[in-house]
C-alpha positions in Angstrom: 44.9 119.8 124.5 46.8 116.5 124.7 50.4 115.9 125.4 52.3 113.5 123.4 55.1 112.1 124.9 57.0 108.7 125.5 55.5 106.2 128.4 57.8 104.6 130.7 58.0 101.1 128.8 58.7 102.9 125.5 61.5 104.3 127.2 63.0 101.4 129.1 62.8 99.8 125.7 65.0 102.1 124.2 67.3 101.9 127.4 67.6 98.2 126.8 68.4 98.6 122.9 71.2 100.8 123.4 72.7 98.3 126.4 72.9 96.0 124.2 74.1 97.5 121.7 76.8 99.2 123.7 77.7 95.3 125.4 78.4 94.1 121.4 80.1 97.7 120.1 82.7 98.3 122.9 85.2 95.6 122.9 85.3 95.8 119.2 86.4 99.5 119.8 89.4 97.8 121.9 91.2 96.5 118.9 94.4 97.5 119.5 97.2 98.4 117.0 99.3 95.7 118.5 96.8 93.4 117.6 97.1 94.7 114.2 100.7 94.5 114.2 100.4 90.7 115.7 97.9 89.8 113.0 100.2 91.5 110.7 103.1 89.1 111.4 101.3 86.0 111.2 100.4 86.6 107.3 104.1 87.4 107.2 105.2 84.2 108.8 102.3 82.0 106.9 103.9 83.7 104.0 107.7 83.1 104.7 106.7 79.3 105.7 104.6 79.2 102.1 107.8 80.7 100.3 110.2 78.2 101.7 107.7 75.3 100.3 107.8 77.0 97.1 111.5 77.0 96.9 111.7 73.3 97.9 109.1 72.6 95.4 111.0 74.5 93.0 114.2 73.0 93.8 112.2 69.2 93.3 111.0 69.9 89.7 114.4 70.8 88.9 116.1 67.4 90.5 117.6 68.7 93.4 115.5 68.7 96.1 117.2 70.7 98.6 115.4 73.9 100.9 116.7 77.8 100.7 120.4 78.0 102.4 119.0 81.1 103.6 116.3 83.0 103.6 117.8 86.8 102.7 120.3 88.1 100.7 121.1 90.5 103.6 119.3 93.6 101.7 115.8 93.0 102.5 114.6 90.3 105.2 113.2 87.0 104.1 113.6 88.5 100.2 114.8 85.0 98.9 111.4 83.3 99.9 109.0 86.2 99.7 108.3 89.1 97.2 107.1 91.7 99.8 110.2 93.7 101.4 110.0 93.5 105.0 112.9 96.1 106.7 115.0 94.9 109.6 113.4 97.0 112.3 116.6 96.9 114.6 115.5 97.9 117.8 112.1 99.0 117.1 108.8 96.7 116.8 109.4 94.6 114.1 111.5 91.8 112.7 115.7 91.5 113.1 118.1 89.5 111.6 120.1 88.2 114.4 122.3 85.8 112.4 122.1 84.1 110.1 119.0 81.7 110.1 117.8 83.5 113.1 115.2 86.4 113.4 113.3 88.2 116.0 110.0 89.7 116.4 110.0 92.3 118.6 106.1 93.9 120.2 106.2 96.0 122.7 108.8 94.9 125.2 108.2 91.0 124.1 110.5 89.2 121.9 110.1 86.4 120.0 113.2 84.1 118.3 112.4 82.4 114.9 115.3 80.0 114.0 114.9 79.0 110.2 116.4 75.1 109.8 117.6 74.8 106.0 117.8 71.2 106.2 114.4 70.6 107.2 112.9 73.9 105.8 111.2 74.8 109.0 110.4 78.2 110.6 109.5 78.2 113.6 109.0 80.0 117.2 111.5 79.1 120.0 110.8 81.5 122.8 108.4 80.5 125.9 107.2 83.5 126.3 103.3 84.6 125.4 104.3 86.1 122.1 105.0 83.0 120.2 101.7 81.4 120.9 100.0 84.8 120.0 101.9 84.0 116.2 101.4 80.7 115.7 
């Protein structure tokens, strides 16, 4: 009787395949939810910085060009520009109003300070920390 079994190059192969494998599959399992959350916050802030071109735009076919005064009505955050609700986080992860052109983004311990300029219509970044480059 013969036995049937799997020679050692068959089985190195195999070794090999799953390496490999393994090497491409394991740092996509690493995707963290702060990398969610980051990823997350730049639609919102390519969406608030679309919203505020639309309102100048707006504000140009109607003969007075002129940007938002602000950006909120103090219910929901950046609900003058954008449709989507966004809720002030307070302390939590999250956007905060912190006056009245100015927001943070908070992620885990880092903290990131938007300043909204009406007269120009930009939104922008101003902290020197890692998190603003991660947004923009």
């Amino acid at each position: 009787m013969k036995k049937r079994a799997f020679t050692l190059i068959e089985i190195i192969f195999v070794i090999v395949i799953l390496g490999v494998l393994s090497a491409i599959a394991i740092p996509k399992l690493f995707f963290t939810r702060s990398d969610a959350i980051v990823a997350n916050a730049k639609t919102q802030i390519a969406a608030i910085k679309s919203g505020i071109s639309l309102k100048y735009n707006d504000s140009v076919l109607k003969g007075t060009p002129a940007y938002p005064d602000a950006l909120d009505d103090g219910n929901k955050l950046f609900n003058k520009v954008i449709s989507v609700n966004i809720a002030d986080s307070g302390t939590k992860n999250g956007w905060h109003k912190t006056g009245a052109t100015t927001y943070t983004f908070k992620l885990d311990g880092q903290t990131a300070n938007f300043t909204y300029k009406n007269t120009t219509g930009e939104f922008n970044c101003e902290s020197s920390d890692g998190l603003c480059s991660a947004l923009e």
